[in-house]
C-alpha positions in Angstrom: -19.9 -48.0 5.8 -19.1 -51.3 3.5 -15.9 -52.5 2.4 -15.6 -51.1 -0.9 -17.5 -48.3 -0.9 -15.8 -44.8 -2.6 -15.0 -42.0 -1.1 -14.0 -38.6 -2.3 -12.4 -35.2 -1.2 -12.0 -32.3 -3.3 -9.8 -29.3 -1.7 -10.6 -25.7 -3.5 -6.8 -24.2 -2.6 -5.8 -20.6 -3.8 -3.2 -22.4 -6.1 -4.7 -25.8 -7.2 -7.8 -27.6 -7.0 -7.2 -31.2 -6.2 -10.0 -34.3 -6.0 -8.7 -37.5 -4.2 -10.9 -40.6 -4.7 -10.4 -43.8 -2.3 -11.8 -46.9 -1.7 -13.0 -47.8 2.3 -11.2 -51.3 3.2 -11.6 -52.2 6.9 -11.2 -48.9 8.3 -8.5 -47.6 6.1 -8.6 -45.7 2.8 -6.7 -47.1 -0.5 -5.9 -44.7 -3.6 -8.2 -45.4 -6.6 -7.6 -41.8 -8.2 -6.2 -38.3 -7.8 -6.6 -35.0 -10.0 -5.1 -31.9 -9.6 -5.6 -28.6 -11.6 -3.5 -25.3 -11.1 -6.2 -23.0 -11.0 -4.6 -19.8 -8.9 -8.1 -19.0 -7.6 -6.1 -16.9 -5.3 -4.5 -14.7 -7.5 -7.9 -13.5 -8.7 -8.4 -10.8 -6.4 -9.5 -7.1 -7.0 -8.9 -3.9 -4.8 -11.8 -4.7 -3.0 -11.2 -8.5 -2.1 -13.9 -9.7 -5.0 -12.7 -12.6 -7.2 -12.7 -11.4 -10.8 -15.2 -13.2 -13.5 -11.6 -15.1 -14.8 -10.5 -16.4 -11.9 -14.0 -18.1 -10.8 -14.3 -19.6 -14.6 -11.1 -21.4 -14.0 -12.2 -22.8 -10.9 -16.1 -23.6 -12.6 -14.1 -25.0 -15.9 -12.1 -27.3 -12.8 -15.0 -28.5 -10.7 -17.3 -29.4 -14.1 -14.3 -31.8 -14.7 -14.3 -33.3 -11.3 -18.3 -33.4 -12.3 -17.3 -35.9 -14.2 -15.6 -38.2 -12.8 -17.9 -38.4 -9.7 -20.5 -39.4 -11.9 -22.8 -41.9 -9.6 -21.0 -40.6 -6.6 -24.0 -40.2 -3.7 -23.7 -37.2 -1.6 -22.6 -38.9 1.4 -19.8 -40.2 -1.0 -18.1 -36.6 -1.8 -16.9 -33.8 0.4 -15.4 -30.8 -0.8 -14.1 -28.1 1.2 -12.6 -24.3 0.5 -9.9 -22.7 2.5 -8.5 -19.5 2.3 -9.2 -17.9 -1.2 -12.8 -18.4 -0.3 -12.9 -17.4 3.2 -11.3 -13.9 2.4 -13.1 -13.6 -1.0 -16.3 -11.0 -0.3 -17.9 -12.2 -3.5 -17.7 -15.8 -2.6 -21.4 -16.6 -2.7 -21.5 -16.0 -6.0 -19.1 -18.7 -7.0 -20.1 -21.1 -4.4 -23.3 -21.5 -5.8 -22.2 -21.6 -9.4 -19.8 -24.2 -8.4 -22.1 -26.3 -6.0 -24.3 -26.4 -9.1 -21.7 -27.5 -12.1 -19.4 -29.5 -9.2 -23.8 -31.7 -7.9 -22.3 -31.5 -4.2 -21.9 -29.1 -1.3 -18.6 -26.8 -1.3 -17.4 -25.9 2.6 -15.7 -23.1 3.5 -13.8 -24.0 6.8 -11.8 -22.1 8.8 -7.9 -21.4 9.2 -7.7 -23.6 12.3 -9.8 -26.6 10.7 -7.7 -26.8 7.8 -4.3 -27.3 10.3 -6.5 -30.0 12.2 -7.5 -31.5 9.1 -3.8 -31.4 7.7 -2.8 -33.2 10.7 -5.0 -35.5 10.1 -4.4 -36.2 7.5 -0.8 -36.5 7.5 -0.3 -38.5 11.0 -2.4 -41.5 9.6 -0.2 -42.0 6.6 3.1 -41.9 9.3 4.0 -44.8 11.3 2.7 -45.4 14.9 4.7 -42.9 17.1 4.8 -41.6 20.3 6.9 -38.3 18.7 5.8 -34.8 19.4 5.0 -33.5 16.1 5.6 -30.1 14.0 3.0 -29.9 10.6 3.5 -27.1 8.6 1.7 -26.5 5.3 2.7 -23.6 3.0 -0.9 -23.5 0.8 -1.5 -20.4 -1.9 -3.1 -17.9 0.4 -2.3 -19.0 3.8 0.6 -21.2 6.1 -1.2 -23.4 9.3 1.1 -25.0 12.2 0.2 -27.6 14.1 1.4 -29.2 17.1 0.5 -32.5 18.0 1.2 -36.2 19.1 0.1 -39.8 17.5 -3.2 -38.7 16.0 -4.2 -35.9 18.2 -3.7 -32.4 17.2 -3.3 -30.2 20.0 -2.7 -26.7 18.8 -3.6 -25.3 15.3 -3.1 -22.0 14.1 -3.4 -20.5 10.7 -1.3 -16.8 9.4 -2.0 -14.9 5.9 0.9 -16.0 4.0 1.4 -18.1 1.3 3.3 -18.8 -1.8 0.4 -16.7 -4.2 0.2 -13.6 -2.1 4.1 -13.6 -1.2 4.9 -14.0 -5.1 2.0 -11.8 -6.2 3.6 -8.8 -3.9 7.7 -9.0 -3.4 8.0 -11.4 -7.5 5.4 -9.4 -9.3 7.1 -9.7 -12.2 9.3 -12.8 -11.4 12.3 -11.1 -11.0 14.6 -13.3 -8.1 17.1 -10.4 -6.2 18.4 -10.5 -2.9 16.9 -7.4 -1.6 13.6 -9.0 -3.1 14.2 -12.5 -1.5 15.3 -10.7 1.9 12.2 -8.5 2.2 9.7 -11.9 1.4 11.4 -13.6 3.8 11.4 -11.1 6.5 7.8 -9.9 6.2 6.9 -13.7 6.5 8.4 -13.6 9.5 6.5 -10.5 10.5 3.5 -12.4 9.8 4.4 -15.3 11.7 6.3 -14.2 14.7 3.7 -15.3 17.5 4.5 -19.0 16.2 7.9 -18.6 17.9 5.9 -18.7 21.3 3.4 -21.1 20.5 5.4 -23.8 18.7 8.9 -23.3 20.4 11.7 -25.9 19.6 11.8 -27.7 22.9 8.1 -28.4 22.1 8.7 -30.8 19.2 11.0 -33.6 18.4 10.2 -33.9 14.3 8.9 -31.3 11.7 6.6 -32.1 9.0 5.9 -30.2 6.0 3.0 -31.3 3.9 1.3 -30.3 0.1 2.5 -27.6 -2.3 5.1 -25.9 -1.7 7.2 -27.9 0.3 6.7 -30.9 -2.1 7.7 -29.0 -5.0 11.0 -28.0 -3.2 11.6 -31.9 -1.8 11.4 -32.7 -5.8 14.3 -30.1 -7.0 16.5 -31.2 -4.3 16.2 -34.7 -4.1 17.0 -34.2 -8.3 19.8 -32.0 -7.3 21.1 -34.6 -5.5 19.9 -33.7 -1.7 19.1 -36.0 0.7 15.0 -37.5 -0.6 12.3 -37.1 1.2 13.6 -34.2 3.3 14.5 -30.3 3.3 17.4 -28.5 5.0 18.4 -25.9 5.6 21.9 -25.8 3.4 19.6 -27.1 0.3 17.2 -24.6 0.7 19.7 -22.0 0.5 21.1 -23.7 -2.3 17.8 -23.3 -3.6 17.8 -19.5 -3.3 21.5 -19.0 -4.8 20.0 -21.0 -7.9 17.2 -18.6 -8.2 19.3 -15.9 -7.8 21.7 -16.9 -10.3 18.5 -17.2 -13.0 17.3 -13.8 -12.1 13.7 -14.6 -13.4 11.3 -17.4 -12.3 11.1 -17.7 -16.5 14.8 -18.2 -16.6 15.0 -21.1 -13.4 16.3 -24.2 -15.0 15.7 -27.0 -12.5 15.0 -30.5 -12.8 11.5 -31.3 -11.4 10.5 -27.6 -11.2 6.8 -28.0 -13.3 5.5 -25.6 -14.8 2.4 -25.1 -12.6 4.8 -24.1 -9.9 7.3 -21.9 -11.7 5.0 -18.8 -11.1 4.9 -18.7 -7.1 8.2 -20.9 -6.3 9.8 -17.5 -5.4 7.0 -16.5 -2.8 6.7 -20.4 -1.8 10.6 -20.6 -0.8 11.0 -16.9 1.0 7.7 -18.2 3.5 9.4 -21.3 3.9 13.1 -20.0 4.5 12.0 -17.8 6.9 9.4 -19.7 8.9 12.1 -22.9 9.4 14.8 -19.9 10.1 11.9 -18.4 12.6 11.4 -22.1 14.5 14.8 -23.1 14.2 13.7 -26.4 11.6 17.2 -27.6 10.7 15.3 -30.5 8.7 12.2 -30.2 7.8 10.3 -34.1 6.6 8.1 -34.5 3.6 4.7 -36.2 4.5 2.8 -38.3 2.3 -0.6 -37.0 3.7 -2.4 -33.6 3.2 -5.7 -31.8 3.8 -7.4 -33.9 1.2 -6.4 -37.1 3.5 -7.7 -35.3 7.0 -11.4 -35.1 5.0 -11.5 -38.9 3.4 -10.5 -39.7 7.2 -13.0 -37.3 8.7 -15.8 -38.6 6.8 -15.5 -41.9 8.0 -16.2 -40.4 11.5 -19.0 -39.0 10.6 -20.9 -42.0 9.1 -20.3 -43.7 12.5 -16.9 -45.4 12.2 -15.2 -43.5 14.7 -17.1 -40.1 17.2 -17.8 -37.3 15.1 -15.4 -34.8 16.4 -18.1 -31.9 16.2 -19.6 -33.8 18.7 -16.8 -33.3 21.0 -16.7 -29.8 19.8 -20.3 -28.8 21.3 -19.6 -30.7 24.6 -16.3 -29.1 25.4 -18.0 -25.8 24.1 -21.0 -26.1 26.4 -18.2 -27.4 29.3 -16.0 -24.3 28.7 -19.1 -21.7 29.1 -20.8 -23.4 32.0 -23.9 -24.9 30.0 -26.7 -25.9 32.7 -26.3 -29.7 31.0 -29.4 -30.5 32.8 -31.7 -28.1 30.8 -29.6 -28.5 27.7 -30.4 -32.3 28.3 -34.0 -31.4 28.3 -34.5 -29.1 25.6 -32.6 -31.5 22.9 -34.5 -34.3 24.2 -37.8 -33.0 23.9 -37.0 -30.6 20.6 -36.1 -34.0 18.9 -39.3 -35.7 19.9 -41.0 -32.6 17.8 -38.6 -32.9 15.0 -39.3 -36.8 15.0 -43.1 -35.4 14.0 -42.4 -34.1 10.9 -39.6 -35.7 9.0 -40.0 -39.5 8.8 -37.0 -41.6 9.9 -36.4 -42.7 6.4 -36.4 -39.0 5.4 -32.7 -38.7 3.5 -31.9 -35.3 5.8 -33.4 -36.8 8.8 -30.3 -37.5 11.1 -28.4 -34.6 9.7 -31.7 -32.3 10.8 -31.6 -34.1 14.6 -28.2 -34.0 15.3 -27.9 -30.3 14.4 -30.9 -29.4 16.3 -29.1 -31.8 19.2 -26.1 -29.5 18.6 -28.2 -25.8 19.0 -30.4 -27.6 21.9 -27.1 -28.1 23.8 -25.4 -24.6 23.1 -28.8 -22.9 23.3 -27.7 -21.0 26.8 -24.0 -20.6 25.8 -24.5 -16.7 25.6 -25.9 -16.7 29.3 -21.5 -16.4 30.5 -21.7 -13.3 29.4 -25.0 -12.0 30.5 -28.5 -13.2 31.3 -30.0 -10.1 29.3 -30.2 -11.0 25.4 -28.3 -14.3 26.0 -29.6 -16.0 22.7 -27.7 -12.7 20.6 -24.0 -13.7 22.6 -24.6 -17.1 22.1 -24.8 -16.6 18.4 -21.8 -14.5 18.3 -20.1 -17.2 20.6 -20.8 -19.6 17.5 -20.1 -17.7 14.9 -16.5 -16.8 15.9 -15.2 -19.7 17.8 -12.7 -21.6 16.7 -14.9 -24.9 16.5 -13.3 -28.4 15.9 -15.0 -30.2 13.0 -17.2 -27.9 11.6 -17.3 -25.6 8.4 -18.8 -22.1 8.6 -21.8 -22.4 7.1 -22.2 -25.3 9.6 -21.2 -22.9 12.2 -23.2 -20.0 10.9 -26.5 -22.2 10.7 -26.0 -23.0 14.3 -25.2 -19.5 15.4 -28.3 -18.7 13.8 -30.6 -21.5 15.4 -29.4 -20.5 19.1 -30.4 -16.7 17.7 -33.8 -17.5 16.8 -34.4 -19.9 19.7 -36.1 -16.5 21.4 -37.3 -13.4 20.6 -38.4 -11.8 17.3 -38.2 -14.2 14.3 -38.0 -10.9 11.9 -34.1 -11.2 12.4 -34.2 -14.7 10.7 -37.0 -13.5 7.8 -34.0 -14.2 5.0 -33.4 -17.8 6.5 -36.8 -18.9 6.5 -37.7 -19.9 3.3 -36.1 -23.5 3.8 -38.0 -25.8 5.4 -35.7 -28.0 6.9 -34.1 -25.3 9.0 -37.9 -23.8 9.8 -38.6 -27.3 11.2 -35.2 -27.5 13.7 -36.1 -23.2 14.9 -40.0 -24.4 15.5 -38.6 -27.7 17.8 -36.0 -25.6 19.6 -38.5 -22.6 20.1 -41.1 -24.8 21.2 -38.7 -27.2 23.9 -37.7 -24.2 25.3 -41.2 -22.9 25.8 -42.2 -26.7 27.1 -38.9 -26.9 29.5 -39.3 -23.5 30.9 -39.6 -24.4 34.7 -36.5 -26.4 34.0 -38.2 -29.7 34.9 -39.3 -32.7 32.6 -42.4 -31.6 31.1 -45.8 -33.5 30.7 -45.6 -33.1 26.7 -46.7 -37.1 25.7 -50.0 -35.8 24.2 -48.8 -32.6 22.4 -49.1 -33.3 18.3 -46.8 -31.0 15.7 -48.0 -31.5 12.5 -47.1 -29.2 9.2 -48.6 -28.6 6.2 -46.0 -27.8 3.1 -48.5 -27.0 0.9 -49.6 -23.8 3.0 -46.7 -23.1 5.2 -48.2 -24.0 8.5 -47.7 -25.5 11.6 -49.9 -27.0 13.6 -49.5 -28.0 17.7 -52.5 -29.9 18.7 -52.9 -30.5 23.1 -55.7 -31.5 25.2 -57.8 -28.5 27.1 -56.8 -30.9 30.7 -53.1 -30.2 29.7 -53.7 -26.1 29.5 -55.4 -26.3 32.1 -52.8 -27.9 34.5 -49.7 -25.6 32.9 -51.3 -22.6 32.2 -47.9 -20.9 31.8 -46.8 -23.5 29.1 -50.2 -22.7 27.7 -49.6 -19.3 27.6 -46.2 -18.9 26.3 -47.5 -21.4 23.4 -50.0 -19.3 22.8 -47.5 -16.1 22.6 -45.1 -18.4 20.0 -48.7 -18.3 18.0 -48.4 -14.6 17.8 -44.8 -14.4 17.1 -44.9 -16.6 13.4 -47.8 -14.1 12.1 -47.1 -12.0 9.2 -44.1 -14.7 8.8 -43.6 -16.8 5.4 -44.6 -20.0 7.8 -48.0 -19.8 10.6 -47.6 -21.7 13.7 -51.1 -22.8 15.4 -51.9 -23.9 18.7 -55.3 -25.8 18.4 -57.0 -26.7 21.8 -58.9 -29.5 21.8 
């Protein structure tokens, strides 16, 4: 990456939509422009968890904005990632790909615990160098996440349902601020949050952090009020809630630096926060500069080669905790990526995405086999899709899961994913360097030829009659493969010459 070159993250919240644009400058990231929209995608919800027509219009109307001011942005420039809204909404495929359309980029839906990492992130680069065992706690819309961690490193994440939206939306329905009201938010929060009394104990942390939203909205009414800045305690925070009581009605709240954007879920915002520093025993509670938004610029620095892609850390501490043969996994990547190399050309714009993804299923392809030898390829794929995976989204996930479950067997079960080439290409490489690796040994596989044809959806393997005829097994089983992709949308040939 070039000094100079722009950079921007967009984080679809369930209160606000915001797009942070920086400029790379010898490994660090300098502010050229932020936006931020209240959208409350999160209060959009119907009985049966769909977002309603309204709700996703506000967040099209947002993401057409950003459009616009990413205008000559290439896609490696922009990253824009979903959190909890989206991965609870059943419905969300239908605004995804409205909004990937008006927004011209990809929109990732990652999961509870790669938001906190991501938070961390994002927040430990913009504090100073520090050997201090660190508390991050964000208080988003639909969702709270924890973190535990040291310098740079996080080392525990965790993510609970509750947030400022829901908790307003279900105790402040109508705004109104009582006691019994307040006391019930704060002690369902609680409810909610109770395992993080074991997981993030006081003795384990000597400094709390609280980052985004709600706990910045807060920090700005009582550092107005005369509170200490940059910081929340407990005795403001209580002065907080007598203030709120005393207005009766989020409406009525008269507060200097209370915006308006915030008025409608401050009630739900300060009960989750009350009770979770009440919970963990957060006398004072610091405001950090950084956010999620931060944790993605950062992370996307690491993945054009700056710093180790932490997904590849992911797959090799994945494949180390299930008791991956490395050998074959070795193997099968190497020789699956010679096949790939055959059909998209180096210069291809989705070639190194395409091999290090098919690197990434070659290497978890037997992660299914700690639980049992018989249909491996279907626990694998289960493995993937619910593991709490460092660095990826879950799409990314869910495309992998889906590679190591079509790696064998029946392609049927993939018949919906195989209309896009891209992926066909990885499944083929990976079917076939499992095939080719088989006796678990280098195989002779110099002279084999995959070729493709787009035009009529077919793939072609072209080897010499010497080499069927010194591994007839490999031979057969190729032949076999041939059977396999008939009656699919793609044909796979074995042609003997």
């Amino acid at each position: 990456m070039n000094n100079g070159t722009f950079l921007a993250a967009i984080d679809l919240g369930s209160n606000s939509f915001r797009l942070e644009v920086g400029r790379f400058d010898h490994g660090q990231i300098q502010r050229v422009d932020y936006l931020k929209e209240t959208v409350r995608l999160g209060n959009g919800f119907d009985e049966d968890r769909n977002l309603s027509l309204e709700a996703m219009t506000r967040g099209w109307d947002c993401l057409a904005r950003f459009a616009e001011r990413l205008a000559g942005f290439e896609p490696g420039q922009v990253r824009a990632v979903a959190t909890q809204t989206l991965r609870e909404a059943r419905n969300r495929d239908v605004f995804l790909k409205r909004g990937q359309q008006v927004l011209g980029f990809p929109i990732e839906v990652i999961a509870g615990t790669e938001e906190a990492r991501l938070i961390y992130q994002g927040v430990a680069h913009l504090l100073p160098q520090s050997a201090e065992r660190r508390l991050v706690i964000d208080i988003g819309g639909r969702s709270t996440e924890l973190v535990l961690g040291c310098g740079t490193e996080a080392q525990h994440t965790a993510s609970y349902r509750v947030g400022s939206v829901t908790w307003s939306m279900k105790y402040f329905p109508n705004g109104e601020f009582t006691e019994q009201a307040l006391y019930r938010a704060e002690i369902a929060a609680q409810a909610v949050l109770d395992e993080a009394l074991s997981n993030y104990p006081r003795q384990q942390w000597d400094a709390a952090y609280g980052a985004s939203g709600t706990v910045g909205a807060v920090a700005d009414i009582l550092a107005l009020a005369g509170w200490p800045e940059g910081q929340i305690t407990t005795e403001g925070l209580h002065w907080l809630v007598k203030c709120l009581l005393r207005a009766g009605s989020a409406n009525l709240v008269q507060l200097a630096g209370l915006k308006d954007d915030r008025r409608a879920v401050l009630g739900g915002g300060v009960s989750v926060l009350r009770g979770l520093m009440d919970l963990l025993k957060i006398d004072t509670l610091q405001v950090a500069q950084g956010a999620l938004r931060h944790g993605v610029l950062l992370e996307m620095i690491e993945r054009q080669g700056q710093t180790s892609d932490a997904r590849d850390v992911s797959v090799q501490r994945l494949a180390h905790k299930f008791a991956v043969d490395a050998k074959q996994a070795a193997r099968v990547a190497a020789v699956a990526e010679r096949l790939l190399a055959q059909l998209v050309t180096p210069d291809a714009p989705e070639a190194t995405s395409l091999q290090r993804k098919l690197r990434w299923a070659s290497t978890l392809h037997e992660v299914g086999m700690a639980i049992s030898n018989s249909d491996y390829h279907k626990h694998g794929a289960y493995i993937l899709e619910n593991a709490d995976t460092v660095g990826f989204s879950l799409p990314e996930l869910h495309r992998l899961g889906l590679l190591v479950l079509g790696h064998r067997g029946k392609l049927k079960k993939l018949d919906a994913e195989l209309e896009e080439p891209g992926f066909v290409m990885q499944l083929l490489a990976l079917r076939l360097a499992v095939i080719l690796c088989h006796a678990r040994q280098d195989p002779q596989d110099q002279g084999l030829t995959l070729a493709y044809n787009a035009k009529r959806q077919r793939f072609t393997l072209t080897v010499d009659e010497a080499w069927t005829i010194d591994f007839p097994q490999s031979a057969h089983l190729l032949r076999q493969e041939n059977l396999a992709w008939q009656k699919m949308l793609w044909s796979f040939e074995l042609v003997v010459q």
